[in-house]
Gaussian input, Z-matrix of N, CA and C with variables (Angstrom, degrees):
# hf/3-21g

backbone

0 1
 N
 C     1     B1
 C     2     B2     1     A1
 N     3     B3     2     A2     1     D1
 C     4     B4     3     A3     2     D2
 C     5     B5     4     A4     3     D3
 N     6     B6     5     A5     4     D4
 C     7     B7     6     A6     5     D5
 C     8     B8     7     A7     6     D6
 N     9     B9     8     A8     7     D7
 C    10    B10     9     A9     8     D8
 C    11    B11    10    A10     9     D9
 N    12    B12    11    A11    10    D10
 C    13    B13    12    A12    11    D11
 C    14    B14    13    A13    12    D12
 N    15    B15    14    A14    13    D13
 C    16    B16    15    A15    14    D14
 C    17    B17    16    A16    15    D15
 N    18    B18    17    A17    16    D16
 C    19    B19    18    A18    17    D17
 C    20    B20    19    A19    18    D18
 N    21    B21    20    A20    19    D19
 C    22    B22    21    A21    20    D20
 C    23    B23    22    A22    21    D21
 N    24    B24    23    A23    22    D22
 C    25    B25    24    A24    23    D23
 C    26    B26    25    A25    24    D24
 N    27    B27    26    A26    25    D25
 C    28    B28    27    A27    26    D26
 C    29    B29    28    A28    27    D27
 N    30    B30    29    A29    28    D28
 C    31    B31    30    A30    29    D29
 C    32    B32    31    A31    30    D30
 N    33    B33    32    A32    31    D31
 C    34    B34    33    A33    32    D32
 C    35    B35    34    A34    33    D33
 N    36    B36    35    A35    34    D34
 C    37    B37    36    A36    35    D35
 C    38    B38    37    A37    36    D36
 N    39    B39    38    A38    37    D37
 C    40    B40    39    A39    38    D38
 C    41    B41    40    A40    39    D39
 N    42    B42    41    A41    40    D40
 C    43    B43    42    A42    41    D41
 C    44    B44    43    A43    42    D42
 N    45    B45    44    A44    43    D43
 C    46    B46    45    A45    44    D44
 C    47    B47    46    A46    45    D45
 N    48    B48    47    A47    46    D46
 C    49    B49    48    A48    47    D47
 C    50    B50    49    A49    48    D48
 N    51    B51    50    A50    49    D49
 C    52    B52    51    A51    50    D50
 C    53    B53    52    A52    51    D51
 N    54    B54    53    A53    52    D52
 C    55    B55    54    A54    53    D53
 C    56    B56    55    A55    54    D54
 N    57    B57    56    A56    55    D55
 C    58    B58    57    A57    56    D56
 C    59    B59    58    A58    57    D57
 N    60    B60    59    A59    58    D58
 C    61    B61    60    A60    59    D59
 C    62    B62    61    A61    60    D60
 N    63    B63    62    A62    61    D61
 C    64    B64    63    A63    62    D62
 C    65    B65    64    A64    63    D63
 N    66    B66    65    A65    64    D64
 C    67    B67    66    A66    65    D65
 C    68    B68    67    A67    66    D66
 N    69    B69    68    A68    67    D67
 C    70    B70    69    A69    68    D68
 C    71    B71    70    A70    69    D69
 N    72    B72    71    A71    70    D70
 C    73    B73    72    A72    71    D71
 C    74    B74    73    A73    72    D72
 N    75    B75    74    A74    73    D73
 C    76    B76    75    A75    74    D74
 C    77    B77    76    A76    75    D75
 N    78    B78    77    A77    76    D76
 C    79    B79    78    A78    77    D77
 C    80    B80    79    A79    78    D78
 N    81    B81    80    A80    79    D79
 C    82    B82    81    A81    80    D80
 C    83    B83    82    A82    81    D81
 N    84    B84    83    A83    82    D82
 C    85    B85    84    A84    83    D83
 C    86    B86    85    A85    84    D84
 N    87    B87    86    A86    85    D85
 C    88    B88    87    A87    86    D86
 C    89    B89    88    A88    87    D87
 N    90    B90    89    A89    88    D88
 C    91    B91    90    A90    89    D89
 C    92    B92    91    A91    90    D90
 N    93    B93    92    A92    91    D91
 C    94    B94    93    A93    92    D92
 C    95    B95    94    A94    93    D93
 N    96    B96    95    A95    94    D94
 C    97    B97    96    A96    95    D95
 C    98    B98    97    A97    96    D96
 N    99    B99    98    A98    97    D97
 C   100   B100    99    A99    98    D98
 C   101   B101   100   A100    99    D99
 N   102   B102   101   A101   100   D100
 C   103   B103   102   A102   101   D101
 C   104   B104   103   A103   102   D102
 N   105   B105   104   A104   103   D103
 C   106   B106   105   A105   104   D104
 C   107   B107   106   A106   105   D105
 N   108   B108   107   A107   106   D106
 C   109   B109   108   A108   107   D107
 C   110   B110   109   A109   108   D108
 N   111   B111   110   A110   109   D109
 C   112   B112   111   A111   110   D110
 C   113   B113   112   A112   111   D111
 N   114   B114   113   A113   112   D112
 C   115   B115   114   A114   113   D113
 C   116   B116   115   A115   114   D114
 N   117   B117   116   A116   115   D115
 C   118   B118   117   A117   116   D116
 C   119   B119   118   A118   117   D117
 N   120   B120   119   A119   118   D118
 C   121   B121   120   A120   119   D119
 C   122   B122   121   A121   120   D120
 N   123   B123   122   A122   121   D121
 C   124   B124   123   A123   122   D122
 C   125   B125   124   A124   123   D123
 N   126   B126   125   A125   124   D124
 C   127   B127   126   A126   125   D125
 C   128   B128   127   A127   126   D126
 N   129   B129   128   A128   127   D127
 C   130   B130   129   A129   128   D128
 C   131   B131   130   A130   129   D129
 N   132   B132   131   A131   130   D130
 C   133   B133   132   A132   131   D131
 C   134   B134   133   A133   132   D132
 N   135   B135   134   A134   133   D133
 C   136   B136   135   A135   134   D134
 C   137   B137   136   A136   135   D135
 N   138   B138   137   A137   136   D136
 C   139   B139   138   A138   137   D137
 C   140   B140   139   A139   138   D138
 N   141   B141   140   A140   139   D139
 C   142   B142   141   A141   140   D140
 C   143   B143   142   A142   141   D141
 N   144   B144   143   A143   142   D142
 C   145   B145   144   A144   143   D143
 C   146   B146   145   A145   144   D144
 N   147   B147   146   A146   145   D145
 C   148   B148   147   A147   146   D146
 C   149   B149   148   A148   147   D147
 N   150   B150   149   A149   148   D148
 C   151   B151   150   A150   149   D149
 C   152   B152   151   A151   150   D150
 N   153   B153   152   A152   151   D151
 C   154   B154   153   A153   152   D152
 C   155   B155   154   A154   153   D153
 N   156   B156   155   A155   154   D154
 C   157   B157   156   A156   155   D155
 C   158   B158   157   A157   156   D156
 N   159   B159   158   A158   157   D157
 C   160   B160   159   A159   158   D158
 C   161   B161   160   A160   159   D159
 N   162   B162   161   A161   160   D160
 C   163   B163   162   A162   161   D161
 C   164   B164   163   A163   162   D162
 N   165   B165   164   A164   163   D163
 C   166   B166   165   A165   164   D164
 C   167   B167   166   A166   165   D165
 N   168   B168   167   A167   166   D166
 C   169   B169   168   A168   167   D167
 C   170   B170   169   A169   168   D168
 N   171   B171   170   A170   169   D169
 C   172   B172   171   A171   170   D170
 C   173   B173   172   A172   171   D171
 N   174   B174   173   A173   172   D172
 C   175   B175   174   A174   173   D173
 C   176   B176   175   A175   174   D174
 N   177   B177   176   A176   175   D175
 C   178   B178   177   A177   176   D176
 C   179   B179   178   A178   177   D177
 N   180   B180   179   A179   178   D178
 C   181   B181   180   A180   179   D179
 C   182   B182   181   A181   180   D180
 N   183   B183   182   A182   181   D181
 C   184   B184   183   A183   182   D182
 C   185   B185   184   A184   183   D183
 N   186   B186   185   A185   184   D184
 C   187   B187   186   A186   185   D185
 C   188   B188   187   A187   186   D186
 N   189   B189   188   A188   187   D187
 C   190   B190   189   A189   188   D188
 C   191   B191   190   A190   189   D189
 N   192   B192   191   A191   190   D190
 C   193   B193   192   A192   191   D191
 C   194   B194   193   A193   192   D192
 N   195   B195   194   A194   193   D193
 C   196   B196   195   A195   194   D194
 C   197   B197   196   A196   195   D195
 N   198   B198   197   A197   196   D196
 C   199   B199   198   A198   197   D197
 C   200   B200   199   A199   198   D198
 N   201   B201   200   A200   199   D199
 C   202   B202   201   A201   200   D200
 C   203   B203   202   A202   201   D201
 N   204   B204   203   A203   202   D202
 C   205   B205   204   A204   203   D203
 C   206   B206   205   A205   204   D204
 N   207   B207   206   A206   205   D205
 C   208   B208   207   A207   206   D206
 C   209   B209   208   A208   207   D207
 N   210   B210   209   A209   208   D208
 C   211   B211   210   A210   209   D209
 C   212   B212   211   A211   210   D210
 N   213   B213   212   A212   211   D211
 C   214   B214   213   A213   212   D212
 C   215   B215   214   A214   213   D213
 N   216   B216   215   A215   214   D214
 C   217   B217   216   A216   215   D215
 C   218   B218   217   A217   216   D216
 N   219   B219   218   A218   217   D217
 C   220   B220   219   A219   218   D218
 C   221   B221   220   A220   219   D219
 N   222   B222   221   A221   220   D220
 C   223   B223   222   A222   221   D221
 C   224   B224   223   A223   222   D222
 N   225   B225   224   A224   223   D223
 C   226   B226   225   A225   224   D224
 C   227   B227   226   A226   225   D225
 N   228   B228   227   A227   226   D226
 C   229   B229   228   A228   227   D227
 C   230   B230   229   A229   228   D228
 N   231   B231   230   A230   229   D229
 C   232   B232   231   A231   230   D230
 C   233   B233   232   A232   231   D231
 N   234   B234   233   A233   232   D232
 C   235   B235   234   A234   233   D233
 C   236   B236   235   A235   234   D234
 N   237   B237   236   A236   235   D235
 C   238   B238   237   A237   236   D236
 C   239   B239   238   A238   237   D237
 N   240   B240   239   A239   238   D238
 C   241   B241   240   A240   239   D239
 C   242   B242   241   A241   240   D240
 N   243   B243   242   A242   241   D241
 C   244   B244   243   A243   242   D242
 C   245   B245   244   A244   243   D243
 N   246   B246   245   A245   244   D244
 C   247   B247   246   A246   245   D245
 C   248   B248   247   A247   246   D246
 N   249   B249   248   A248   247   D247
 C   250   B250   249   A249   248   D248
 C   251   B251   250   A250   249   D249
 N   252   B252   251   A251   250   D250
 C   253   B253   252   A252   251   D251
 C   254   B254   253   A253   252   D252
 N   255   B255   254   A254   253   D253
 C   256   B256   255   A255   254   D254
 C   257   B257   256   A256   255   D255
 N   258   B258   257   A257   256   D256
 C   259   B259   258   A258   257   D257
 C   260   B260   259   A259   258   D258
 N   261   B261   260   A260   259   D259
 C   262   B262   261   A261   260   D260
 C   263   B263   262   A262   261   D261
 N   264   B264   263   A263   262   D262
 C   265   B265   264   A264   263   D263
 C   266   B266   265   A265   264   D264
 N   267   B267   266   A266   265   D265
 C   268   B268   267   A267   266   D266
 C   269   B269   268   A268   267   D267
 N   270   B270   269   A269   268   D268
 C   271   B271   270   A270   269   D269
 C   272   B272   271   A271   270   D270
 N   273   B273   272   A272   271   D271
 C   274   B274   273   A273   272   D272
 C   275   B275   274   A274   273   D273
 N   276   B276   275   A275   274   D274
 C   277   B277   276   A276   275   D275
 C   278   B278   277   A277   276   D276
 N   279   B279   278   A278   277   D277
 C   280   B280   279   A279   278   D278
 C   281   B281   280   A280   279   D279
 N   282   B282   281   A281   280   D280
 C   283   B283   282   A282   281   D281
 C   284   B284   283   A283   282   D282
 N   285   B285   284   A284   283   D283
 C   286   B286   285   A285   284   D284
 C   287   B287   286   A286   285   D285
 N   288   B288   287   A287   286   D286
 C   289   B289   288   A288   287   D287
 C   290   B290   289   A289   288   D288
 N   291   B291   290   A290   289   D289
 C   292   B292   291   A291   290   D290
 C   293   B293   292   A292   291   D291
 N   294   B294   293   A293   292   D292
 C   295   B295   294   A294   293   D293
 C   296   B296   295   A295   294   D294
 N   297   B297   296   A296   295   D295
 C   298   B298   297   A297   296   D296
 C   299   B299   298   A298   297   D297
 N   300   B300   299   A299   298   D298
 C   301   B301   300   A300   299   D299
 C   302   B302   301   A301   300   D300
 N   303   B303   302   A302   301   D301
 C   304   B304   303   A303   302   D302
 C   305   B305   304   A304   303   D303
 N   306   B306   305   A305   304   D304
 C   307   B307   306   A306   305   D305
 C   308   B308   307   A307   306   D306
 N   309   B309   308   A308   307   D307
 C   310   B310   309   A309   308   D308
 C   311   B311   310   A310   309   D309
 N   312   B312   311   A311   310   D310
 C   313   B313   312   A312   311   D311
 C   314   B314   313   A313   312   D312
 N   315   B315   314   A314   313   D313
 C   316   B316   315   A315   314   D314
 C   317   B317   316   A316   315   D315
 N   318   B318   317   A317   316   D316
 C   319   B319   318   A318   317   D317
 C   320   B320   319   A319   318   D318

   B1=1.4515
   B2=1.5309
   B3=1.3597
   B4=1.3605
   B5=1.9737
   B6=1.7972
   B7=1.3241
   B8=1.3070
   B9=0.9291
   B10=2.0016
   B11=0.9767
   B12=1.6430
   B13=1.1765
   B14=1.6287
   B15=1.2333
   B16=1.5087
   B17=1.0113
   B18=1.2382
   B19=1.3047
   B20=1.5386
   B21=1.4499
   B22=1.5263
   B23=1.7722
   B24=1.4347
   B25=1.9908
   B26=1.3291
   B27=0.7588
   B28=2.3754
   B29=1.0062
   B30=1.4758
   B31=1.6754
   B32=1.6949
   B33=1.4184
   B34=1.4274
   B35=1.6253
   B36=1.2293
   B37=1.3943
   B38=1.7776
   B39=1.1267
   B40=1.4832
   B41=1.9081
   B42=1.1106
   B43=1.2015
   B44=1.8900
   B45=1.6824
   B46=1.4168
   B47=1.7908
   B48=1.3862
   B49=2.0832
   B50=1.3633
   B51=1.5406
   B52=1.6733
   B53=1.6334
   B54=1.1420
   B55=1.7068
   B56=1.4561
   B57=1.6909
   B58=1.0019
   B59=1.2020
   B60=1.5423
   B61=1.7089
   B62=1.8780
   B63=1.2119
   B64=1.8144
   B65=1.8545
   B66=1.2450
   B67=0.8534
   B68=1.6426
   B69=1.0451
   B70=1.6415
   B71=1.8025
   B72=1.6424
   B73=1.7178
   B74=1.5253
   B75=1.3202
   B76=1.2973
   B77=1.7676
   B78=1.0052
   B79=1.7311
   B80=0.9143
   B81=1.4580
   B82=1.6393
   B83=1.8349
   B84=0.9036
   B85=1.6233
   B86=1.5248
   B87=1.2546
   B88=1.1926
   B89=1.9643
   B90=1.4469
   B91=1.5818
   B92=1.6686
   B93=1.4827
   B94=1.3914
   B95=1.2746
   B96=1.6726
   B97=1.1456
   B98=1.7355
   B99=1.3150
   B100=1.5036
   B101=1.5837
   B102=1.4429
   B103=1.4781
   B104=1.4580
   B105=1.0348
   B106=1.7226
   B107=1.3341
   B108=1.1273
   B109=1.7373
   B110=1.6650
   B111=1.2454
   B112=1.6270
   B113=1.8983
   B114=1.5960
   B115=1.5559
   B116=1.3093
   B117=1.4679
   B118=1.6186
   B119=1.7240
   B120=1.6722
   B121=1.2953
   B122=1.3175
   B123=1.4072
   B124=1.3340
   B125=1.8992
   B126=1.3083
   B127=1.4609
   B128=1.4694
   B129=1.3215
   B130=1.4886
   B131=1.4473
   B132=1.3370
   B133=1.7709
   B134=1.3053
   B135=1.5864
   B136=1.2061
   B137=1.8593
   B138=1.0280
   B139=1.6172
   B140=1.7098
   B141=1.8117
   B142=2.1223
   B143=0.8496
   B144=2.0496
   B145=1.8438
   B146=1.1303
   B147=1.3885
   B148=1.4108
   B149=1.3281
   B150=1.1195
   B151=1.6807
   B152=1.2026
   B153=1.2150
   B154=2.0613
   B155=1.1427
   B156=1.8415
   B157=1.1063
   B158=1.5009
   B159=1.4595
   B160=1.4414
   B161=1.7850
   B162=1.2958
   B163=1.1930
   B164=1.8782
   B165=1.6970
   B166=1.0222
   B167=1.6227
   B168=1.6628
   B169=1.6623
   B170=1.4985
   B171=1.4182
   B172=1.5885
   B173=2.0447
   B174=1.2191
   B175=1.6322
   B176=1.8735
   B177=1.5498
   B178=1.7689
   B179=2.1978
   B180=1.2388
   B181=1.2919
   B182=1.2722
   B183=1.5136
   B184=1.3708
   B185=1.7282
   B186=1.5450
   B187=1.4585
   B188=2.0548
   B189=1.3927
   B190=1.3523
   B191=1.4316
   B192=1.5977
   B193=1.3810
   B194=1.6795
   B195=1.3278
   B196=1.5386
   B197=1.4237
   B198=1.4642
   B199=1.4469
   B200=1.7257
   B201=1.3442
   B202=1.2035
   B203=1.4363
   B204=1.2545
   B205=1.5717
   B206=1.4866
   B207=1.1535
   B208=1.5857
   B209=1.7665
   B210=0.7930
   B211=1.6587
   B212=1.6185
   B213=1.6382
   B214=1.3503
   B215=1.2900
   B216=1.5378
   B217=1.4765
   B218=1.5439
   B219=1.2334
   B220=1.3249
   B221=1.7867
   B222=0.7871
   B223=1.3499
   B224=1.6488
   B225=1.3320
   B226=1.5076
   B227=1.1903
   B228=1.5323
   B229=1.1284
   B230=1.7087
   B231=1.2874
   B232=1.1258
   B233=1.7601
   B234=0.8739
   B235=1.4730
   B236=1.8147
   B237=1.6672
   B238=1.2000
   B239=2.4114
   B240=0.4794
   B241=1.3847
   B242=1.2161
   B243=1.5243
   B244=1.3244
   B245=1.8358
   B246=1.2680
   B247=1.5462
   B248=1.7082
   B249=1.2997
   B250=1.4652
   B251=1.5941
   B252=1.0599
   B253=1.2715
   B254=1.1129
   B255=1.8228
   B256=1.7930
   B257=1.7169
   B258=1.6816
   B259=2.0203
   B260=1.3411
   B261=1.2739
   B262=2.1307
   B263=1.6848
   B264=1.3032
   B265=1.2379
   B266=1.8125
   B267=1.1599
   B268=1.5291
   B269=1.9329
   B270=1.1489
   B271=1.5712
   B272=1.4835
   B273=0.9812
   B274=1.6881
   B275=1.5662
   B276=1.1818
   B277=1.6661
   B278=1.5614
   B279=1.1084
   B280=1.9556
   B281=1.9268
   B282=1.0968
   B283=1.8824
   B284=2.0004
   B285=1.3017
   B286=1.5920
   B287=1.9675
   B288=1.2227
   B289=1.3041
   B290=1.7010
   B291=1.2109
   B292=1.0314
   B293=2.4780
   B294=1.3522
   B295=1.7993
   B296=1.1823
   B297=1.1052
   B298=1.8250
   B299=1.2201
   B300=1.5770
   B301=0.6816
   B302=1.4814
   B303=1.6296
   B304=1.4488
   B305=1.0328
   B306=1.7345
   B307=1.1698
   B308=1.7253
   B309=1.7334
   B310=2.0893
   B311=1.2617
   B312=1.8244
   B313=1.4495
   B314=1.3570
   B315=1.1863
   B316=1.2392
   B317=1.1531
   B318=1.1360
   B319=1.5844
   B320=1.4384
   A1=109.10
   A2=121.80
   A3=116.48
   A4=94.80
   A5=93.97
   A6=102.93
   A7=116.38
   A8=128.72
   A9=135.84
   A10=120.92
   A11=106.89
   A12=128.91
   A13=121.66
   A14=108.42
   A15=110.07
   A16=135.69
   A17=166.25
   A18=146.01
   A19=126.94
   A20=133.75
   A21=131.98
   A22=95.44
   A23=83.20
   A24=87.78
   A25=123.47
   A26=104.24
   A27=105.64
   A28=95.03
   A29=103.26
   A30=123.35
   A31=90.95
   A32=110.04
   A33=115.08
   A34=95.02
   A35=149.54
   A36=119.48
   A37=117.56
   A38=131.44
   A39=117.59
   A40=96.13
   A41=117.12
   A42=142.70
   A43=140.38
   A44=79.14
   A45=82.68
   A46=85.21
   A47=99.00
   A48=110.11
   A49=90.85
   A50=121.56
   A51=146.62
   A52=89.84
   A53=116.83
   A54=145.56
   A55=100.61
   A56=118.10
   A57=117.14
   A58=120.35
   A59=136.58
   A60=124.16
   A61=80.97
   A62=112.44
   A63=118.80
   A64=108.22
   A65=133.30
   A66=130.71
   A67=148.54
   A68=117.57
   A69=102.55
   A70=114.03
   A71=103.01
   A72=95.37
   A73=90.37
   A74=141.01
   A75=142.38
   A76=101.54
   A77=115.29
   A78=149.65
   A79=112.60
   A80=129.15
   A81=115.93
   A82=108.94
   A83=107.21
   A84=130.25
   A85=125.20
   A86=122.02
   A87=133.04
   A88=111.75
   A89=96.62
   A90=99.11
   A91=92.23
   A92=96.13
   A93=104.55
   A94=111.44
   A95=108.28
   A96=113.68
   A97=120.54
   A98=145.19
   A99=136.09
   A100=115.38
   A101=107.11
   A102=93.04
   A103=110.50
   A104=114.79
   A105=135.49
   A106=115.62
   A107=125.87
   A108=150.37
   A109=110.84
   A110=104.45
   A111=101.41
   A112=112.15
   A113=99.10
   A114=106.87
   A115=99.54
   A116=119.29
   A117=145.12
   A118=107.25
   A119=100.75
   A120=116.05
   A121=128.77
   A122=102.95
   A123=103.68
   A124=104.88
   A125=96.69
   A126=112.73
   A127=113.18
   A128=106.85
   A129=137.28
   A130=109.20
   A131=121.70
   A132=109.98
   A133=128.80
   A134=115.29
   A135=129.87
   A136=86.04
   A137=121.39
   A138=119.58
   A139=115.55
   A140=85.73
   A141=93.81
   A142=111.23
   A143=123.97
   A144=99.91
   A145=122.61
   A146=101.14
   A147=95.54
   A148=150.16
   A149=106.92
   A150=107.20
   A151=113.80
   A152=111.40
   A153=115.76
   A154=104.28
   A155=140.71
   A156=147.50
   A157=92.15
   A158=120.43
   A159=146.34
   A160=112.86
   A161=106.81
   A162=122.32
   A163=110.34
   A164=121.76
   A165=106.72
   A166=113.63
   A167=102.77
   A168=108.03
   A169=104.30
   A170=95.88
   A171=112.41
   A172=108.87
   A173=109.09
   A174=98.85
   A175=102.72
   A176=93.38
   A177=99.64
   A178=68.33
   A179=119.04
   A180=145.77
   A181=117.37
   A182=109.93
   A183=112.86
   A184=85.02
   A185=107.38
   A186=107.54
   A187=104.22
   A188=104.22
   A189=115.48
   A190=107.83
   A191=125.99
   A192=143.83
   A193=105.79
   A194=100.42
   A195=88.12
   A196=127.76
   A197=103.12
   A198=125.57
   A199=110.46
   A200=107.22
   A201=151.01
   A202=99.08
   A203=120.77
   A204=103.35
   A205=117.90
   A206=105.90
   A207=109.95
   A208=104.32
   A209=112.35
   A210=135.79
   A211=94.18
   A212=103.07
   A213=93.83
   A214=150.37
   A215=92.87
   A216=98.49
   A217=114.56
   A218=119.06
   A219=117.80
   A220=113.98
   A221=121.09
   A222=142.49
   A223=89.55
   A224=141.84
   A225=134.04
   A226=127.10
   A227=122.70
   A228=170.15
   A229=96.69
   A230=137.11
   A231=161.55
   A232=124.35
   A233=137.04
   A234=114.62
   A235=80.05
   A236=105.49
   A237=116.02
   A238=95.00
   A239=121.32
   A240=142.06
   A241=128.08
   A242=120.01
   A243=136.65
   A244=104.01
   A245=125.68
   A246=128.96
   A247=91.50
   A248=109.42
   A249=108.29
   A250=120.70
   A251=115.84
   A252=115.95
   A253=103.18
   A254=125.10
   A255=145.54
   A256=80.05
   A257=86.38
   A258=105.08
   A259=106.61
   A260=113.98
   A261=117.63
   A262=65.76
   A263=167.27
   A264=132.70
   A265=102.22
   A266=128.27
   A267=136.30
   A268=93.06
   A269=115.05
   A270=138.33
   A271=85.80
   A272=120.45
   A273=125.05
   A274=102.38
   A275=114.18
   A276=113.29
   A277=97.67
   A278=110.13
   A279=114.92
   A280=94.41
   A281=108.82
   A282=112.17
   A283=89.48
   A284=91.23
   A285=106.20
   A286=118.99
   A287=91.22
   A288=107.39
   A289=132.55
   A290=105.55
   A291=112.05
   A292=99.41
   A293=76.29
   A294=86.09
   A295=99.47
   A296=122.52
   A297=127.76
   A298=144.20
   A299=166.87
   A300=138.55
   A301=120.73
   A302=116.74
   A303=106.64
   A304=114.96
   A305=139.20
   A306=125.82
   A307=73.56
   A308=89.32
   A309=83.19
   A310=93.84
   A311=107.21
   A312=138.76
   A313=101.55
   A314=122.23
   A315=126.05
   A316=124.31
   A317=147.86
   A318=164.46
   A319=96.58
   D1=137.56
   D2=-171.62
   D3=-109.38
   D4=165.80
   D5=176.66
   D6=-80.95
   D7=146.47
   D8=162.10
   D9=-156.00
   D10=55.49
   D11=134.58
   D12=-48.61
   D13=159.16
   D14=141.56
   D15=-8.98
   D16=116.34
   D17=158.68
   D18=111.29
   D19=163.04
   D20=-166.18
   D21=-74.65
   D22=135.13
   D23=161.72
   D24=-139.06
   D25=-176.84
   D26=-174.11
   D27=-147.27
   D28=146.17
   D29=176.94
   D30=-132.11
   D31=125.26
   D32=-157.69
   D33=-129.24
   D34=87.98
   D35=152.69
   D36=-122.60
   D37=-144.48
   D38=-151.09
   D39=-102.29
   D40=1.34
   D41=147.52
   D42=-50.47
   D43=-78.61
   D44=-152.95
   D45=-137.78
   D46=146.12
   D47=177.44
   D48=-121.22
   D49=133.07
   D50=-177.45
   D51=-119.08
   D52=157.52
   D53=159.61
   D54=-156.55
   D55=110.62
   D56=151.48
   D57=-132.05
   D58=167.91
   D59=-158.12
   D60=-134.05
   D61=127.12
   D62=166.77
   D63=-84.27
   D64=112.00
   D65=153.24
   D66=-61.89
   D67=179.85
   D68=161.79
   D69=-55.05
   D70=-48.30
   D71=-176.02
   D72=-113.22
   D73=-41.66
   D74=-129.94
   D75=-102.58
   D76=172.81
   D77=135.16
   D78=-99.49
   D79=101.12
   D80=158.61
   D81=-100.10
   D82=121.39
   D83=176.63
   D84=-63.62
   D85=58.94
   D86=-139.54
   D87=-72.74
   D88=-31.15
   D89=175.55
   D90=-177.99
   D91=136.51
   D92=158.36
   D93=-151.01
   D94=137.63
   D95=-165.18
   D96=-124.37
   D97=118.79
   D98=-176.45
   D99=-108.85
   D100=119.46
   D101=-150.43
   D102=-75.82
   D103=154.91
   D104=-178.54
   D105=-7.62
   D106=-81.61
   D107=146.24
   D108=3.45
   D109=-48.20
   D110=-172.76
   D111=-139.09
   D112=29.76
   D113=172.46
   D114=-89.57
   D115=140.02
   D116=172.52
   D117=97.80
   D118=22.27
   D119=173.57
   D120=-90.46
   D121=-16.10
   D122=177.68
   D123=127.87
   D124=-54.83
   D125=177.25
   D126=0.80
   D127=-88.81
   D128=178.21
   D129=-40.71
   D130=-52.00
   D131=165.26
   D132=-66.62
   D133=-23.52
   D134=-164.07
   D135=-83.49
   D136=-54.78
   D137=-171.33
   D138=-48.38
   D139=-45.98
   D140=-175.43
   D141=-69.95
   D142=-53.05
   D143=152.51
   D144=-1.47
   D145=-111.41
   D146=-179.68
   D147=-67.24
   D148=5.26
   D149=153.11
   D150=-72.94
   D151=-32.15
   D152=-176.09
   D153=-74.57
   D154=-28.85
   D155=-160.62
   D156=-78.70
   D157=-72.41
   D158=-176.52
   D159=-41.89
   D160=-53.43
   D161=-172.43
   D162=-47.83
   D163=124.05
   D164=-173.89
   D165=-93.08
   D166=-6.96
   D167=176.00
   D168=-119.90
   D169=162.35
   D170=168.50
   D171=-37.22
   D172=136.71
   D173=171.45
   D174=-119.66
   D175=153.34
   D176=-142.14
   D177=-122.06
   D178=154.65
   D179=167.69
   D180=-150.09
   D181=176.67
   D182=-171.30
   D183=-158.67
   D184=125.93
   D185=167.81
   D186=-112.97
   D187=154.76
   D188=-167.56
   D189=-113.39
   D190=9.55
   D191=-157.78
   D192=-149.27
   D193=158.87
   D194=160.54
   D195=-106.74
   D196=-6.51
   D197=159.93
   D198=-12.05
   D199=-93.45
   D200=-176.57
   D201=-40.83
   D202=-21.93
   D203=-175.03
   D204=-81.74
   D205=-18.41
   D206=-169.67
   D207=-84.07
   D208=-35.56
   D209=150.68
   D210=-18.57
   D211=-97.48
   D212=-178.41
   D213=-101.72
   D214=10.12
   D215=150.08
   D216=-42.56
   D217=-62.30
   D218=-169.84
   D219=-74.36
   D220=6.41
   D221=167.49
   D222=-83.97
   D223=-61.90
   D224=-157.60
   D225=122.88
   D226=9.35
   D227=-93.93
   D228=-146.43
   D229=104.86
   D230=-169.10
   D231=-88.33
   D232=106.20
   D233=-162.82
   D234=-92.19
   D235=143.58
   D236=-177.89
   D237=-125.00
   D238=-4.66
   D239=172.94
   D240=-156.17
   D241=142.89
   D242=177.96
   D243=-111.47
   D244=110.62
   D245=-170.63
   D246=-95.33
   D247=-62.24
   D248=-162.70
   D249=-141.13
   D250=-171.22
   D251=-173.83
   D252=-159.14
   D253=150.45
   D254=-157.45
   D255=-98.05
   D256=168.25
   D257=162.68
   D258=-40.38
   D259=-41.24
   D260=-135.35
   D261=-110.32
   D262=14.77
   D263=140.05
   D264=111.92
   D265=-17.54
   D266=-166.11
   D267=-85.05
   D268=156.97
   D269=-156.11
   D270=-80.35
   D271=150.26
   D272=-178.47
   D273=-143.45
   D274=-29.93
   D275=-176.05
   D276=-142.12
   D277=125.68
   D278=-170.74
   D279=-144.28
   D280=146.17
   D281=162.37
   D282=-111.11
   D283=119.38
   D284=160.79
   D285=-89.30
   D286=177.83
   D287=177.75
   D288=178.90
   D289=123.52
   D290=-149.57
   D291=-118.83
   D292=98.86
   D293=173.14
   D294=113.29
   D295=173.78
   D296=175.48
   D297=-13.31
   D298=28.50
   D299=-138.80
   D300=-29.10
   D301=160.57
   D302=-172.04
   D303=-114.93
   D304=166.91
   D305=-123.17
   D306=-169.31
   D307=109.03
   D308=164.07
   D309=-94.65
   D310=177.77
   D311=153.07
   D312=-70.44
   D313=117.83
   D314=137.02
   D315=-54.16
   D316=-51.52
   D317=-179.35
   D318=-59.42

């Protein structure tokens, strides 16, 4: 079970490195990394599962590649911004989002 509390957390094992920060409404997904050796294993989907399962708010990312998008697109994964764009025209820097946008009280 992971924390989502308040505040920055790490999910550290001999695997895989997490940075995520819990907000007032959000998850923002700050870096996750599966090291070399055992990426296209599964790892990395098996983790966002369940972080997406677990997670009690929308989680907000930012990819710097275009790699990564197809990743979570299929994860369910929303592009909520377009930052940049490659030579050949494909998304290179996007902020995703995955569940609701969030919605304060004004009142």
């Amino acid at each position: 079970m992971m924390d989502f509390s308040f505040g920055v957390h790490y999910v550290k094992n001999s695997w895989i490195s997490v940075r995520y920060v819990v907000g007032e409404c959000y998850v923002t997904l700050d870096s996750i990394e599966v090291i070399p050796e055992v990426r296209g294993c599964g790892i990395g989907t098996r983790f966002m599962h369940q972080f997406m399962e677990e997670s009690p708010y929308s989680i907000i990312l930012v990819i710097l590649h275009s790699r990564p998008l197809n990743f979570y697109d299929k994860l369910g994964f929303k592009i909520k911004s377009v930052d940049a764009f490659d030579n050949e025209g494909n998304i290179s820097s996007a902020t995703l989002i995955y569940g609701k946008e969030c919605v304060k009280d004004e009142s």
